[in-house]
N, C-alpha and C positions, 0 to 999 in steps of 0.2 A: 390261535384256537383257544387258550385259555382263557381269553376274556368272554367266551362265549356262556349260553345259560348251561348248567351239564344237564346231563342225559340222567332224568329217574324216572324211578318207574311209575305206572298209574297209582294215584291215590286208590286205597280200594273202596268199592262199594257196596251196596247191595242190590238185586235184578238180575239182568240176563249178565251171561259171561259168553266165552266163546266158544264153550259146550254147549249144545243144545240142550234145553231143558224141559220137560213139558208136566211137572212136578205140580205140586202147590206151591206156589212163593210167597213165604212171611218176609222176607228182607225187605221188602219194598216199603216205605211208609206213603202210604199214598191211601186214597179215600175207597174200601174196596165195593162199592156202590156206582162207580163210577163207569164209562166219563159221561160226566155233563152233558145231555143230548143240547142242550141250547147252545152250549161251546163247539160241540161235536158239528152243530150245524151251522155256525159261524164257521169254520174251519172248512167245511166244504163248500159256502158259499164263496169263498174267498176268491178273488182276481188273480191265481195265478200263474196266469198269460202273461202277464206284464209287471215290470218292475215296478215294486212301491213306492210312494213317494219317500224320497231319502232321506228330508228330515222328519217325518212321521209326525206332523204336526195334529192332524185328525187324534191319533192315540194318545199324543200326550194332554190333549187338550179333553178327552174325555174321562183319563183316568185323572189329571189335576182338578176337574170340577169333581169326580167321585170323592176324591181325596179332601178337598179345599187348599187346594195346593196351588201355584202358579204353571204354565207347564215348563219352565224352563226346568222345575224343579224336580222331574219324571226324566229319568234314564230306562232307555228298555234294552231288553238283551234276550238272546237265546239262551235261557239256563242263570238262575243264580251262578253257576261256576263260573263262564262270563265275567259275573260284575265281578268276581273278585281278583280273579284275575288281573282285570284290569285297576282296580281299585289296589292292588299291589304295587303294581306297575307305576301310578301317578301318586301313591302318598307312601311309599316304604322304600328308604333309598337301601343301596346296597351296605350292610352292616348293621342295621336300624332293627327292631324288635317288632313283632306281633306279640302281643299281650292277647292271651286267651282263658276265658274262665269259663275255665272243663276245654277237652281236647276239643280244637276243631274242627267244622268241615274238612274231610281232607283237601279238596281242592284247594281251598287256601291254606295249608301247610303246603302243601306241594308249589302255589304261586311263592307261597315264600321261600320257598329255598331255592326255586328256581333263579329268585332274584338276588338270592346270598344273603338271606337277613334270619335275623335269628327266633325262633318261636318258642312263648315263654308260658307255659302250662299254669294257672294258677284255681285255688280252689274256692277261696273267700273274694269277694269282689273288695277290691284295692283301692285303701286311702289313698294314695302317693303313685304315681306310676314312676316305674321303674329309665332309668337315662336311655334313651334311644327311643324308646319306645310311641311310634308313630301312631300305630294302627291295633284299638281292643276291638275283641271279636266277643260278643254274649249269643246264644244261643238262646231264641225268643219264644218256645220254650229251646230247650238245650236236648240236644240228638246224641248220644241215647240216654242220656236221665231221667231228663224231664224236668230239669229245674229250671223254675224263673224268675227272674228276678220283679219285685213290687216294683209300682211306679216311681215311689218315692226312691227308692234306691237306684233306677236309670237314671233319675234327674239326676243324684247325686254322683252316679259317675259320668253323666254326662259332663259334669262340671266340672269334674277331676280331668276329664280329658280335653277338655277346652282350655282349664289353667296348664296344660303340658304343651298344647299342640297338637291334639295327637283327635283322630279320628272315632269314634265309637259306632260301631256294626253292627246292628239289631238285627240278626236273620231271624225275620220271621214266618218261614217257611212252614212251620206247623201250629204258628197264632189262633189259624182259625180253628182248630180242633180242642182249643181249651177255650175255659170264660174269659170274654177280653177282657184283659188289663192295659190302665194309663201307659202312653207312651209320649214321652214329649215332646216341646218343642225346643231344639237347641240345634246353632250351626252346627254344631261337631257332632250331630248324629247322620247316618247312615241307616236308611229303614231297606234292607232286603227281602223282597215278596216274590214268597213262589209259586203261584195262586194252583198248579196244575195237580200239585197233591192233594189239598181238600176238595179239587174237583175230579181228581180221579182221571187227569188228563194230561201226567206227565210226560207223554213222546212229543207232545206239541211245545214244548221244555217252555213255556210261557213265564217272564219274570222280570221282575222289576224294578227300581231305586227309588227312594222318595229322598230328596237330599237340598242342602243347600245349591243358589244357580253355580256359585262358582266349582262345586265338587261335580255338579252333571256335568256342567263345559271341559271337565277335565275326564271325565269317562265318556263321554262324546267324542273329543279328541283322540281315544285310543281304538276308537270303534270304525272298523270299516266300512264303505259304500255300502247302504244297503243290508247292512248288518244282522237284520229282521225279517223273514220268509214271512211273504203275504199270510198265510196262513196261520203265522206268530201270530202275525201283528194282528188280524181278525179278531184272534181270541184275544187280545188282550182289551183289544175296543170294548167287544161284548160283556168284557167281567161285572160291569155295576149291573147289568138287570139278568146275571143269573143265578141269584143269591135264594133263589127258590128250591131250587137242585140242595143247597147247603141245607139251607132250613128243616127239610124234609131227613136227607141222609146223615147229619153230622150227630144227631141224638141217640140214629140207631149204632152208630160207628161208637160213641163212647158208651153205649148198655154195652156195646158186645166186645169191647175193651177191656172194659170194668169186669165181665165174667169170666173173658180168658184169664186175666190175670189172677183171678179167687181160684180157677182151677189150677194154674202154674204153680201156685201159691202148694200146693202139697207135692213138689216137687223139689221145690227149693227155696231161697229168697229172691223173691222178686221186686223189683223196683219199677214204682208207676206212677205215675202223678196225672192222671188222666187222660194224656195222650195215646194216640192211637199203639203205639210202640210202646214196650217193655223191656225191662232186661229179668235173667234168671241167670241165677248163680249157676253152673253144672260143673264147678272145677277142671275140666280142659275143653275150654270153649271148640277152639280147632278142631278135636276130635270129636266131639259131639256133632258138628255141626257137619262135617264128611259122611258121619255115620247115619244124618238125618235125611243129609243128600241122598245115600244111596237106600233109602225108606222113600224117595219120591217127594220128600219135605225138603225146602231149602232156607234158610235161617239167616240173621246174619250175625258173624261170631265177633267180639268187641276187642280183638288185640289190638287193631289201629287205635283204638279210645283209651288203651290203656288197663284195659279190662280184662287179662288173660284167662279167667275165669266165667266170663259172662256171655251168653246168645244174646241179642236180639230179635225179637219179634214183632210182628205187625200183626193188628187184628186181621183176619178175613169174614167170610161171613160163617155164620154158627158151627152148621154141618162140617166148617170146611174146617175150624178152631178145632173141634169135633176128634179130626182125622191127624191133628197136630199132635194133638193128648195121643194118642194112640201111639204112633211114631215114637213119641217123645219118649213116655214110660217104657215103652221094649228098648229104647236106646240107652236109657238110663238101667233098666235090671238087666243088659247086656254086660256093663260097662263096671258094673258091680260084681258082675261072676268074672269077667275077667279080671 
């Protein structure tokens, strides 16, 4: 029994728990405009009487033409956590290092320890990777900072992890919510796509890989029969022509970004970089953020990231940011008298 994975526990995150909640939720980072009625209606038109085809050729061959990609070079999955998962699994042997700059997804802390290998926090992006070190993880922008790195500094570590061996992870799960930036081309990259947050459609956990063939054949290989609910797979077909939905809501999501944060901002320090999500300083994040819950706000607090002092928040819409301030300030001059 000792060679088996051990038993820990959920990475945490942020959304529903196993209390019911019927609050406002900031923890979520997701598009709060959403979902997507052109996705919403892919997703109901979908075949799901019958199994899909199981190599999903249709999807890959429509998200490689959006891309300019080939399609061998499209891995799809249920959920970023998924790929990484699995992407654990085929390039980080047991002992071997995740390099991460800034903490990462939990999922993939959690696949890496699952598999025994060790994960290595760093804050400056790295001349030299460090010995073992298989698999860098960047956050495309980074959850919950918001930092990202220039084009020109990807290429350059792309190339630091190509002269090691070693894989680099571009999740860019909240890409589309900032101004695009260069991303390159290099084997040793890894593009992770989560398209359902900036469409505001994450239960349909829609998501993706853009990778070299021989890195998909190795995440194909760990993927089971049918791996892809019709209904995945629908929406992921539909993604190139519903970028209309984005165009429309993603301007109003970064105005009402940008204002939450000027208001938080007489609160505390707050860290933003344009992204839908923010962090504020409140010195005992946990507490704060119990004390929001039972205010009918629910938040998400940053111990996992390292941040025992920090919420995170997500925009919502105005009225709703509105009702956050409100909460927020009685939990903060609460918090002050006691």
């Amino acid at each position: 029994m000792t060679d088996l994975p051990p038993l820990l526990p959920r990475a945490p995150h942020g959304g529903p728990s196993a209390a019911p909640f019927r609050g406002l939720d900031f923890s979520v980072n997701a598009n709060p405009h959403g979902p997507n009625p052109a996705l919403v209606r892919a997703l109901g038109e979908a075949d799901h009487a019958h199994y899909p085809d199981p190599t999903y050729a249709a999807v890959r061959e429509r998200l490689a033409a959006w891309h300019g990609v080939a399609p061998g070079e499209v891995a799809l999955s249920v959920g970023a956590s998924d790929l990484l998962h699995r992407l654990v699994r085929a390039f980080l042997p047991t002992g071997g290092t995740l390099l991460s700059l800034y903490a990462p997804f939990g999922e993939l802390g959690r696949a890496a320890a699952l598999g025994r290998a060790q994960v290595e926090v760093v804050t400056e992006m790295p001349g030299v990777l460090p010995a073992g070190a298989r698999l860098v993880y960047v956050g495309h922008p980074h959850n919950p900072t918001g930092h990202s790195l220039s084009g020109v500094e990807l290429e350059a570590l792309a190339q630091v992890c190509a002269a090691s061996g070693a894989l680099l992870i571009l999740d860019e799960a909240y890409a589309p919510f900032v101004p695009e930036q260069g991303v390159p081309l290099a084997p040793s990259l890894v593009r992770l796509l989560s398209p359902g947050k900036a469409h505001g459609l994450v239960g349909a956990r829609p998501a993706y890989a853009l990778a070299a063939p021989e890195i998909v054949a190795r995440l194909d290989n760990l993927a089971p029969a049918w791996h892809l609910p019709a209904g995945t797979a629908a929406v992921l077909a539909a993604l190139p022509d519903a970028g209309a939905f984005l165009e429309r809501t993603l301007p109003l999501v970064r105005r009402d970004a940008g204002a939450l944060a000027q208001m938080l901002g007489h609160s505390g320090w707050v860290e933003h970089r344009g992204t839908p999500y923010m962090t504020l300083e409140v010195g005992d994040a946990a507490g704060v953020a119990a004390a929001l819950l039972a205010e009918g706000v629910k938040v998400r607090n940053c111990v996992s990231y390292g941040f025992p002092d920090r919420i995170r928040v997500s925009t919502r819409l105005p009225e709703e940011n509105g009702r956050l301030m409100e909460a927020l300030r009685k939990v903060l001059r609460e918090a002050k008298r006691g």
